[in-house]
DRENTORKOL-3810 file (N, C-alpha, C; in nm, 4 decimals):
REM DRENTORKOL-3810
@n.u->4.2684; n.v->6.2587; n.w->8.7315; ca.u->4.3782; ca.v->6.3529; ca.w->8.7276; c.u->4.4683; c.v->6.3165; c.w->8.6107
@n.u->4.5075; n.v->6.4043; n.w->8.5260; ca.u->4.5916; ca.v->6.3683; ca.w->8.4107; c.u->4.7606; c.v->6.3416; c.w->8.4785
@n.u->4.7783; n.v->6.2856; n.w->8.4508; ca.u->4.9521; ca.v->6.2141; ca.w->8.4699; c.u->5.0026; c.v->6.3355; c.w->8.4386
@n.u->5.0179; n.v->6.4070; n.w->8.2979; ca.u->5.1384; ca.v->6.4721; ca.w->8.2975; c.u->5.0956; c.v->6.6199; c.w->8.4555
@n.u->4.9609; n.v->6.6603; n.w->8.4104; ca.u->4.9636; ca.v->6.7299; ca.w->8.5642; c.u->5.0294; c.v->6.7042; c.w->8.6719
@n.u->5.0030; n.v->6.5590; n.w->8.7088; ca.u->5.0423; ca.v->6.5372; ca.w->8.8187; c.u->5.1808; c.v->6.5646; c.w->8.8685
@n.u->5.3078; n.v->6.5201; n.w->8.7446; ca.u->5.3753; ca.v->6.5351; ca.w->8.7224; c.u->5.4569; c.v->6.6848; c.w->8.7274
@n.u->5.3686; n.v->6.7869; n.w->8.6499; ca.u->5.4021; ca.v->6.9314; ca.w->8.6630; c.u->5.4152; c.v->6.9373; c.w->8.8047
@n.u->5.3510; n.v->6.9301; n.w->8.8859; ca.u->5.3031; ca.v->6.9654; ca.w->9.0278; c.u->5.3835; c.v->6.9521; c.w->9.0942
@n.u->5.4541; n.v->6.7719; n.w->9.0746; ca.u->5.5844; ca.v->6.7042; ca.w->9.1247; c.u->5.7182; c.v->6.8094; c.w->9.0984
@n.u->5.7449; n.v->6.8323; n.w->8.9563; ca.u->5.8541; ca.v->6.8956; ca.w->8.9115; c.u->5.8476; c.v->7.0395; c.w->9.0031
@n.u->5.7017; n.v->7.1108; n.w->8.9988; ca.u->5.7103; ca.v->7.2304; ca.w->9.0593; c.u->5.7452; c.v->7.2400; c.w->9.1954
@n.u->5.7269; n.v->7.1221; n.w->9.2774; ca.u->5.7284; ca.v->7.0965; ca.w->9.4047; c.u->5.8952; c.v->7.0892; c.w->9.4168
@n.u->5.9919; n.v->6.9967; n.w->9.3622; ca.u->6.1168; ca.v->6.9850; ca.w->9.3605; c.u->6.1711; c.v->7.1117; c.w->9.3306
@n.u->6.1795; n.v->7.1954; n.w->9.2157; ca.u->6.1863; ca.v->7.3100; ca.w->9.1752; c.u->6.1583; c.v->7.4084; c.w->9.3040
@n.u->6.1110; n.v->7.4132; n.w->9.3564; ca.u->6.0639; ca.v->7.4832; ca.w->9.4760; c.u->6.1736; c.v->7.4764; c.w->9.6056
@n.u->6.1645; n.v->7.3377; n.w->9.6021; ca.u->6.2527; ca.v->7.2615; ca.w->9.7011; c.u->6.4098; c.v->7.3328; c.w->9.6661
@n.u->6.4379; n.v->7.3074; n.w->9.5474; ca.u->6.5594; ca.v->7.3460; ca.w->9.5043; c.u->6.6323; c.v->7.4920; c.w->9.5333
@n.u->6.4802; n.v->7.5427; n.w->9.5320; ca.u->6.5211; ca.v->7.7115; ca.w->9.5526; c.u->6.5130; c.v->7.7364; c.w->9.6725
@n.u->6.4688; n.v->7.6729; n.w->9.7685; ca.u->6.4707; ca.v->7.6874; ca.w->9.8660; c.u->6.5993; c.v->7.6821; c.w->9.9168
@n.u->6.6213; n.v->7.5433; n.w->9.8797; ca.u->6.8005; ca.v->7.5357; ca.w->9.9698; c.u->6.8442; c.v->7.5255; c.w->9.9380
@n.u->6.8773; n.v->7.6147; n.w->9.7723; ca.u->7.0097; ca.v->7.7382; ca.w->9.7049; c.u->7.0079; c.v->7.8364; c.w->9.8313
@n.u->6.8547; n.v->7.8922; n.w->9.8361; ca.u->6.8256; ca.v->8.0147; ca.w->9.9160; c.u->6.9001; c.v->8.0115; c.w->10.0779
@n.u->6.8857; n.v->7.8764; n.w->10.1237; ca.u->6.9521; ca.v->7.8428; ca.w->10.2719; c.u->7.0801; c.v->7.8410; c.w->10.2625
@n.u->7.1238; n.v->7.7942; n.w->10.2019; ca.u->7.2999; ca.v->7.7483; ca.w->10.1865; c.u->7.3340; c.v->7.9042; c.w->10.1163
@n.u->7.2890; n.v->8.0052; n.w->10.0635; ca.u->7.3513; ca.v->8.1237; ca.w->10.0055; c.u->7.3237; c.v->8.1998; c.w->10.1586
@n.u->7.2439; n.v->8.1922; n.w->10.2427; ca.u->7.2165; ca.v->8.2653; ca.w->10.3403; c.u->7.3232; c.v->8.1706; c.w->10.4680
@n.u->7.3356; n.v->8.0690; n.w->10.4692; ca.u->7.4332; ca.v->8.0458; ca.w->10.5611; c.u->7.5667; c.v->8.0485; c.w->10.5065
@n.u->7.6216; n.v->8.0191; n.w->10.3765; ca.u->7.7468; ca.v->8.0973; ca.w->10.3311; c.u->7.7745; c.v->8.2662; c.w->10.4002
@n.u->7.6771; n.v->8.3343; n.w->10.3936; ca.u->7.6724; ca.v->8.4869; ca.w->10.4266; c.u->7.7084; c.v->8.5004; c.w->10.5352
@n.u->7.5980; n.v->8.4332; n.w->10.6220; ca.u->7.6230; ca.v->8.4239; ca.w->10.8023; c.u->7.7890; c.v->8.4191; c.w->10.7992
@n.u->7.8031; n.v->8.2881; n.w->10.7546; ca.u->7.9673; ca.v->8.2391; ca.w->10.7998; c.u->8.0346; c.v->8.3250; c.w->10.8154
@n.u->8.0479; n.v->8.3924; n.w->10.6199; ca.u->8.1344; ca.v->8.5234; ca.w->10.6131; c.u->8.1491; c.v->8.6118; c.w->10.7183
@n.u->7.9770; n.v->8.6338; n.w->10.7358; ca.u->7.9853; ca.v->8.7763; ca.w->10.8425; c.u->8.0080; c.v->8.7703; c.w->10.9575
@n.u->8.0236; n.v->8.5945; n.w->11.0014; ca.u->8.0846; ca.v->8.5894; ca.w->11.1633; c.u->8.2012; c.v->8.5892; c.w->11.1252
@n.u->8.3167; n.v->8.4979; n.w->11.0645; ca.u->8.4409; ca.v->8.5578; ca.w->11.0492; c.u->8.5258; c.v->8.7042; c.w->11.0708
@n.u->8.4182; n.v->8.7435; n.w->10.9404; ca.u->8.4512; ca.v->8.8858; ca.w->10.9772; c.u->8.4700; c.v->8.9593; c.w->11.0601
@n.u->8.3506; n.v->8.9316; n.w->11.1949; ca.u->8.3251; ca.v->9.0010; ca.w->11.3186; c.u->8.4263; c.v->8.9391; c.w->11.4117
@n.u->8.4557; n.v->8.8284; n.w->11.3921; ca.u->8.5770; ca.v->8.7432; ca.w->11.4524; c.u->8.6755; c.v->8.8073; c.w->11.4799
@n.u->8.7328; n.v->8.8670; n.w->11.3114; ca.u->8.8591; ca.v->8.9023; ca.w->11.2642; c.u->8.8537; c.v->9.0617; c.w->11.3361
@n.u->8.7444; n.v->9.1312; n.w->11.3521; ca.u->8.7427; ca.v->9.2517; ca.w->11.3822; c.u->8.7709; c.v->9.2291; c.w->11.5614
@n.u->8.6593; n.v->9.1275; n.w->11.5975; ca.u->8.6643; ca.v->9.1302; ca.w->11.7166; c.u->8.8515; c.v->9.1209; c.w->11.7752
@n.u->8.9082; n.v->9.0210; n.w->11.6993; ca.u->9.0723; ca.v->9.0114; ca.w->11.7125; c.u->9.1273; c.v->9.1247; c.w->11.6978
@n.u->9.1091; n.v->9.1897; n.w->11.6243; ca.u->9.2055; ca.v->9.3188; ca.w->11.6078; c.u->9.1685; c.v->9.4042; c.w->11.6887
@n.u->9.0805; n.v->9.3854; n.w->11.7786; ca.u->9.0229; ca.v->9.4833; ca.w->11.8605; c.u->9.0942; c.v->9.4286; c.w->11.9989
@n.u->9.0820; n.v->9.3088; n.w->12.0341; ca.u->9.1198; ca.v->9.2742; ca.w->12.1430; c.u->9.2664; c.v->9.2803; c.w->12.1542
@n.u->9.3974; n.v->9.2853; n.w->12.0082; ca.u->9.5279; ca.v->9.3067; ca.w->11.9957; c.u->9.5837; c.v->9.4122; c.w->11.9366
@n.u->9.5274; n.v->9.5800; n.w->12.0013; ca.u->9.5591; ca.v->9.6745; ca.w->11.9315; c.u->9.6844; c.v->9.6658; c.w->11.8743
@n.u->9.7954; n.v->9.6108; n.w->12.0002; ca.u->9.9779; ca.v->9.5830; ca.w->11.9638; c.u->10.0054; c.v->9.4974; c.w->11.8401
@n.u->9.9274; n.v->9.4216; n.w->11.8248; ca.u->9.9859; ca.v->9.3270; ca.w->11.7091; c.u->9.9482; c.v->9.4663; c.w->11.5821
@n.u->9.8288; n.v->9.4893; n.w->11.5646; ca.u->9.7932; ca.v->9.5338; ca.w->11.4636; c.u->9.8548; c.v->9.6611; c.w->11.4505
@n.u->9.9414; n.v->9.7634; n.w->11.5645; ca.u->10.0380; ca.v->9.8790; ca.w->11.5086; c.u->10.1515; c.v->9.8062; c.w->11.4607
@n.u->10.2127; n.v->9.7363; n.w->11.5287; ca.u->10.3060; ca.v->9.6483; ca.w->11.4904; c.u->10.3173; c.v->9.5850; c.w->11.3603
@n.u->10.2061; n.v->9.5200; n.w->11.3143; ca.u->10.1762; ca.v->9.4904; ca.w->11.1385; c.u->10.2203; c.v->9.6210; c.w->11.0979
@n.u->10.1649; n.v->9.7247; n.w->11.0986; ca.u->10.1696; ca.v->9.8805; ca.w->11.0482; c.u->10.2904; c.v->9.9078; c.w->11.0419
@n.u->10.3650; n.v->9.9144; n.w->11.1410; ca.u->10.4816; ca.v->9.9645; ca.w->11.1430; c.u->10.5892; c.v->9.8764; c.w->11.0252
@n.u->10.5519; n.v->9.7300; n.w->11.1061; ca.u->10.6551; ca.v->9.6467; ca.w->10.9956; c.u->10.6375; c.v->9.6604; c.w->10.8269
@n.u->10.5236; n.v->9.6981; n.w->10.8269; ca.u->10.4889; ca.v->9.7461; ca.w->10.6689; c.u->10.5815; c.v->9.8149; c.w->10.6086
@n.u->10.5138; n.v->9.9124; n.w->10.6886; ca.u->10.6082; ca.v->10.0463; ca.w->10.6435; c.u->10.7288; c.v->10.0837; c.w->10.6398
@n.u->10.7788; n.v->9.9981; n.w->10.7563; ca.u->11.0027; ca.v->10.0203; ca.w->10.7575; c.u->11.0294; c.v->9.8780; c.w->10.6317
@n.u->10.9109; n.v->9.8070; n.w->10.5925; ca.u->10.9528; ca.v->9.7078; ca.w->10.5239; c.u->11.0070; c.v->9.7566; c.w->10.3683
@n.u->10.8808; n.v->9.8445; n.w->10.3916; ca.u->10.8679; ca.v->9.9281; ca.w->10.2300; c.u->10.9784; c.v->10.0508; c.w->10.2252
@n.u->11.0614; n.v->10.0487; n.w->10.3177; ca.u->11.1961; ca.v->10.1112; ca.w->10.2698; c.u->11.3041; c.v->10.0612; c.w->10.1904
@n.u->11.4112; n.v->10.1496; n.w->10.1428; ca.u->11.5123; ca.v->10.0607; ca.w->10.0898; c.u->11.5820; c.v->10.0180; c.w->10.2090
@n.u->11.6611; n.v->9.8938; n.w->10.1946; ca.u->11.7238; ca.v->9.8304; ca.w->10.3253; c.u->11.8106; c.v->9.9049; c.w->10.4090
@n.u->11.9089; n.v->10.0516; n.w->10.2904; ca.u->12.0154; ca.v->10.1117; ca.w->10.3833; c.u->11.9001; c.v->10.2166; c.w->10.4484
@n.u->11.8310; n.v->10.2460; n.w->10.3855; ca.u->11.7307; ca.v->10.3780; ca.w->10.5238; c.u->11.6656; c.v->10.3021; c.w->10.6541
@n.u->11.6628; n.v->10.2163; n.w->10.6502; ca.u->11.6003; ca.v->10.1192; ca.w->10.8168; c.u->11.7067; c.v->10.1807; c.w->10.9101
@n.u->11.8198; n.v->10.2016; n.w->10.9241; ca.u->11.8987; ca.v->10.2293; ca.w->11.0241; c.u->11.8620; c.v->10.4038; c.w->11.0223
@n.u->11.7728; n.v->10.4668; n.w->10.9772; ca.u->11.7825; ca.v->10.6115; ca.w->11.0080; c.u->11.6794; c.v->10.6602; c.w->11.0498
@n.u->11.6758; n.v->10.8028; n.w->11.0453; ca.u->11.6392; ca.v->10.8961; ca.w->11.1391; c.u->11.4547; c.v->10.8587; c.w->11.0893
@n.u->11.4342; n.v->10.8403; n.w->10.9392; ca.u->11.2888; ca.v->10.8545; ca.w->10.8914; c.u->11.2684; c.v->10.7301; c.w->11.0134
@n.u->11.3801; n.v->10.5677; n.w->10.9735; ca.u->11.2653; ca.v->10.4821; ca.w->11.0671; c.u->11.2183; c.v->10.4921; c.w->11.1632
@n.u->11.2612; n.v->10.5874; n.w->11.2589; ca.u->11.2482; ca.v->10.6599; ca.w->11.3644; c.u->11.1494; c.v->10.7540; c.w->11.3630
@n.u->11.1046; n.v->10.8416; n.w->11.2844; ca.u->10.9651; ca.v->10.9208; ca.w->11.2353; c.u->10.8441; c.v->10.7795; c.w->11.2107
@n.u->10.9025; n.v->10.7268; n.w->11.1283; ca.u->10.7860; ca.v->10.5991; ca.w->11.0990; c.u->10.7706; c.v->10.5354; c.w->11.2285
@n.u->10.8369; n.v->10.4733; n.w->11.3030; ca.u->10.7871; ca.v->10.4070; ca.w->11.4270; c.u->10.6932; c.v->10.5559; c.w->11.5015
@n.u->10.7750; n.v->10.6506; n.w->11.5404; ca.u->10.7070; ca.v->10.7233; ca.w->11.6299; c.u->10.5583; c.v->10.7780; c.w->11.5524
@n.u->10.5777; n.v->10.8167; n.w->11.4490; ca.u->10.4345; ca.v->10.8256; ca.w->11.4055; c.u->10.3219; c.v->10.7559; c.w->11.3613
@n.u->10.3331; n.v->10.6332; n.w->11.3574; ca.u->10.2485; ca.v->10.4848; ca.w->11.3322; c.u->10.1994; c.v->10.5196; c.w->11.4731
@n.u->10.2732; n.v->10.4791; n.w->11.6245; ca.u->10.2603; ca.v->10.4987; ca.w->11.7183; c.u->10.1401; c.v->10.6160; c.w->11.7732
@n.u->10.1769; n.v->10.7045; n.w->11.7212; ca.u->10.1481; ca.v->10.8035; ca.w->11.8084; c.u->9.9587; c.v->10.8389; c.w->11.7141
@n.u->9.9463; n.v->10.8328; n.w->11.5882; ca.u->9.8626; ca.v->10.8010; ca.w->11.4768; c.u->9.7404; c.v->10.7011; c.w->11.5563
@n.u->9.7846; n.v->10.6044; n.w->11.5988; ca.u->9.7053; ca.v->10.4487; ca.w->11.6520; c.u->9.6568; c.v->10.5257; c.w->11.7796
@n.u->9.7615; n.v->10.5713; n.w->11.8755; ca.u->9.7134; ca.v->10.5886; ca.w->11.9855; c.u->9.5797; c.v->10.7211; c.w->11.9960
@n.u->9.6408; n.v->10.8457; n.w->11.9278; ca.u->9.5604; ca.v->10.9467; ca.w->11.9209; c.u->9.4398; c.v->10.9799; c.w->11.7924
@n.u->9.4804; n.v->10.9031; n.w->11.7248; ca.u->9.3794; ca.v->10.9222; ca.w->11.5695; c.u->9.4526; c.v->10.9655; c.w->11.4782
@n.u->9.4036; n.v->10.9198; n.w->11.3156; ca.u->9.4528; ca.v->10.9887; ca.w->11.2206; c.u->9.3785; c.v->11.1044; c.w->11.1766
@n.u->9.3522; n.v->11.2002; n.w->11.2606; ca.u->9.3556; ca.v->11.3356; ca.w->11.2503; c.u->9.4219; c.v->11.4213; c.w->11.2824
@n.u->9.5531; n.v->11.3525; n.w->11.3219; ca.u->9.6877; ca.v->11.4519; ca.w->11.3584; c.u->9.7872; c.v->11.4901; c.w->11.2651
@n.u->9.7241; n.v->11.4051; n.w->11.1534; ca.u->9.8144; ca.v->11.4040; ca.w->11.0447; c.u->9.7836; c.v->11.5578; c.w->10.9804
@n.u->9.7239; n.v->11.6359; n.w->10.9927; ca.u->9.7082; ca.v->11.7402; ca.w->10.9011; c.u->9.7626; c.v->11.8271; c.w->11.0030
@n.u->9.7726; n.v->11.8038; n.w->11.1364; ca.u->9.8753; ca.v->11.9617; ca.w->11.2312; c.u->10.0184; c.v->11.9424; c.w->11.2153
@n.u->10.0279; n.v->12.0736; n.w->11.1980; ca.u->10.1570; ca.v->12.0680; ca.w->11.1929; c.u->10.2965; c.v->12.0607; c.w->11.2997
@n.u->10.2098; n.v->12.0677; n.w->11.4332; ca.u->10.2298; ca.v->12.0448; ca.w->11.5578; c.u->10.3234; c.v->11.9088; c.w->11.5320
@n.u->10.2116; n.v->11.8286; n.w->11.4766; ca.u->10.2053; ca.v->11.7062; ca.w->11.5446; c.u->10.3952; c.v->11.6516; c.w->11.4622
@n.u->10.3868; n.v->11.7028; n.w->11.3312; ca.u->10.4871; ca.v->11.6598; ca.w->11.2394; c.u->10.6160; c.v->11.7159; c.w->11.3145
@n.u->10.6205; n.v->11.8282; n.w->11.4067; ca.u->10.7270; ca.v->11.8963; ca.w->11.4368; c.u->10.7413; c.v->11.8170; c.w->11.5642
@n.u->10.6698; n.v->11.7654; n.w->11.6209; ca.u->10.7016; ca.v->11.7173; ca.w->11.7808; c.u->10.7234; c.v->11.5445; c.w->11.7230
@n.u->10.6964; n.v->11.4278; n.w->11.6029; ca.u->10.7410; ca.v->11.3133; ca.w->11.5158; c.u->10.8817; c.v->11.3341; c.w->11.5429
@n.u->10.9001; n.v->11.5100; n.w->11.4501; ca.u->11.0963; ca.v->11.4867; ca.w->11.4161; c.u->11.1490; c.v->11.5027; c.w->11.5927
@n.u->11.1098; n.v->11.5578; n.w->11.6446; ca.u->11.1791; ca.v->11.5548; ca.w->11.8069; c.u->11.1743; c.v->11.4444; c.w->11.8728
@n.u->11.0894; n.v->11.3938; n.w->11.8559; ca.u->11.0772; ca.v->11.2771; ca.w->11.9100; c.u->11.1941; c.v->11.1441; c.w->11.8504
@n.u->11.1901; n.v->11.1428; n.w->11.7195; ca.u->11.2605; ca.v->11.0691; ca.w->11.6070; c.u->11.3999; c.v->11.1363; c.w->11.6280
@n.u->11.4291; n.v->11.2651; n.w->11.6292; ca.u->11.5984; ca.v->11.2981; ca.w->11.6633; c.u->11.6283; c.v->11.2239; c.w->11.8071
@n.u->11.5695; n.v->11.2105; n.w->11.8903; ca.u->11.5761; ca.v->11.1900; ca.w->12.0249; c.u->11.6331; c.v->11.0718; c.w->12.0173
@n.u->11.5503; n.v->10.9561; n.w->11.9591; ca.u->11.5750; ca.v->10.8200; ca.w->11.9770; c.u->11.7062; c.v->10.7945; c.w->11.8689
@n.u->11.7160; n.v->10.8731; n.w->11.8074; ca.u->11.8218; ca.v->10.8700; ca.w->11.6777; c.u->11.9527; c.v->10.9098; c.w->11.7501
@n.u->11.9353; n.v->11.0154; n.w->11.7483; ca.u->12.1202; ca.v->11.0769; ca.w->11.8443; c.u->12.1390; c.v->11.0249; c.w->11.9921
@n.u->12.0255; n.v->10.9286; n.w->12.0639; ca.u->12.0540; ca.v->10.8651; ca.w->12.1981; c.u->12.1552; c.v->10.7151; c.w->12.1645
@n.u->12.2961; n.v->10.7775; n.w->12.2235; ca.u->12.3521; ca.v->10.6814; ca.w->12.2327; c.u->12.3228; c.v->10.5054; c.w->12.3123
@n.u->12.2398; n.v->10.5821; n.w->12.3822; ca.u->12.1661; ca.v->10.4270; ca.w->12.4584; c.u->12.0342; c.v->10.3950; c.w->12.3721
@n.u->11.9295; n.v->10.5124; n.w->12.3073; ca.u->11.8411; ca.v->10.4110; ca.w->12.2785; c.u->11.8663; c.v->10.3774; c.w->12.1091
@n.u->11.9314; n.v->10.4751; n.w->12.0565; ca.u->11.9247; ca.v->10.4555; ca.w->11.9375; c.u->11.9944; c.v->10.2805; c.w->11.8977
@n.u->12.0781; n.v->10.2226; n.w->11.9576; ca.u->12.1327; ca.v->10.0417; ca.w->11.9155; c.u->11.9883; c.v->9.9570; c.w->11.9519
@n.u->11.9353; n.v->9.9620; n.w->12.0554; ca.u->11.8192; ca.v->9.9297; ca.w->12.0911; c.u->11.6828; c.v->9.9483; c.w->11.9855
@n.u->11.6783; n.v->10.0620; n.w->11.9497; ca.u->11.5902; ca.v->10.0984; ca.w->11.8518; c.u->11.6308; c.v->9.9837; c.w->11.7336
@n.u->11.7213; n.v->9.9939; n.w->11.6598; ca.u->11.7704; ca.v->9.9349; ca.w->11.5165; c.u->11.7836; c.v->9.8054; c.w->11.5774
@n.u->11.7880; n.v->9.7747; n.w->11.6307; ca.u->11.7761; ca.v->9.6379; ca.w->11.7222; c.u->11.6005; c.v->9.5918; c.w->11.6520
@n.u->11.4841; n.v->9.6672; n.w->11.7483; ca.u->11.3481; ca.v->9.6660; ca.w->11.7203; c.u->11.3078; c.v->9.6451; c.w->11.5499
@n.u->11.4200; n.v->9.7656; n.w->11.4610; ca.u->11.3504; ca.v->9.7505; ca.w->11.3550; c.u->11.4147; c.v->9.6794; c.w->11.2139
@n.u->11.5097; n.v->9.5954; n.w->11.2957; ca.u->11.5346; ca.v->9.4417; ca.w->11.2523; c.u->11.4823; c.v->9.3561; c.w->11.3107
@n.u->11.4172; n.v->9.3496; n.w->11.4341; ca.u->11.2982; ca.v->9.2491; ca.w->11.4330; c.u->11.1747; c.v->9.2272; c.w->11.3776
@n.u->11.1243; n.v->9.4073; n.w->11.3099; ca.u->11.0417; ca.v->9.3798; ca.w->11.2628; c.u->11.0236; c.v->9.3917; c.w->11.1343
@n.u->11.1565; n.v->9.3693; n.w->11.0618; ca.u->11.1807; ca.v->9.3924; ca.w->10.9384; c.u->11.2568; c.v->9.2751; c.w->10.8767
@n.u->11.2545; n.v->9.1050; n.w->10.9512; ca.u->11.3041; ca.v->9.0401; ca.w->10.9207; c.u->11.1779; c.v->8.8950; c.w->10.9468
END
């Protein structure tokens, strides 16, 4: 048997080896990812509340500071809300936008809930 053959054979054998478990370790990197992922889904599934709640705080976050005390944060809570619970396919009736502002005047001109409310969206805006 010629040496350097033997040799090729060796190198091809390692070479082989090598690709192999690039090939394992790129396929269990993947796994990982994709259980995380399913993790992270499975969580948001099991805490619908946290995850409107993220939503909401987003969105009264992304106001200027003097509109948090008004009538929109009051549209934004009730329609994040109502969006999560029923689907975002309510967004195109116009139903749905006219019964938001009733809902949002309600909690706005209620002398009992409206301190309570601005109460909520400095908790979730701080």
């Amino acid at each position: 048997m010629d040496p350097i053959d033997h040799f090729s054979r060796l190198i091809g054998q390692l070479n082989q080896r090598s690709e192999n478990a690039q090939a394992s370790k790129t396929e269990k990197t993947a796994r990982t990812k994709q259980t995380k992922q399913s993790q992270e889904t499975h969580t948001r599934a099991l805490d619908p509340a946290k995850d409107i709640k993220e939503k909401i705080a987003k969105r009264l976050k992304s106001m200027p500071l003097a509109e948090r005390q008004t009538k929109r944060a009051a549209e934004i809570f009730v329609e994040s809300v109502m969006l999560s619970e029923f689907g975002e396919t309510l967004v195109t009736n116009s139903e749905f936008h006219e019964l938001v502002n009733r809902v949002a005047t309600a909690i706005y001109e209620s002398p009992n809930i409206a301190p309570e409310f601005n109460s909520l969206v400095d908790a979730l805006t701080s």
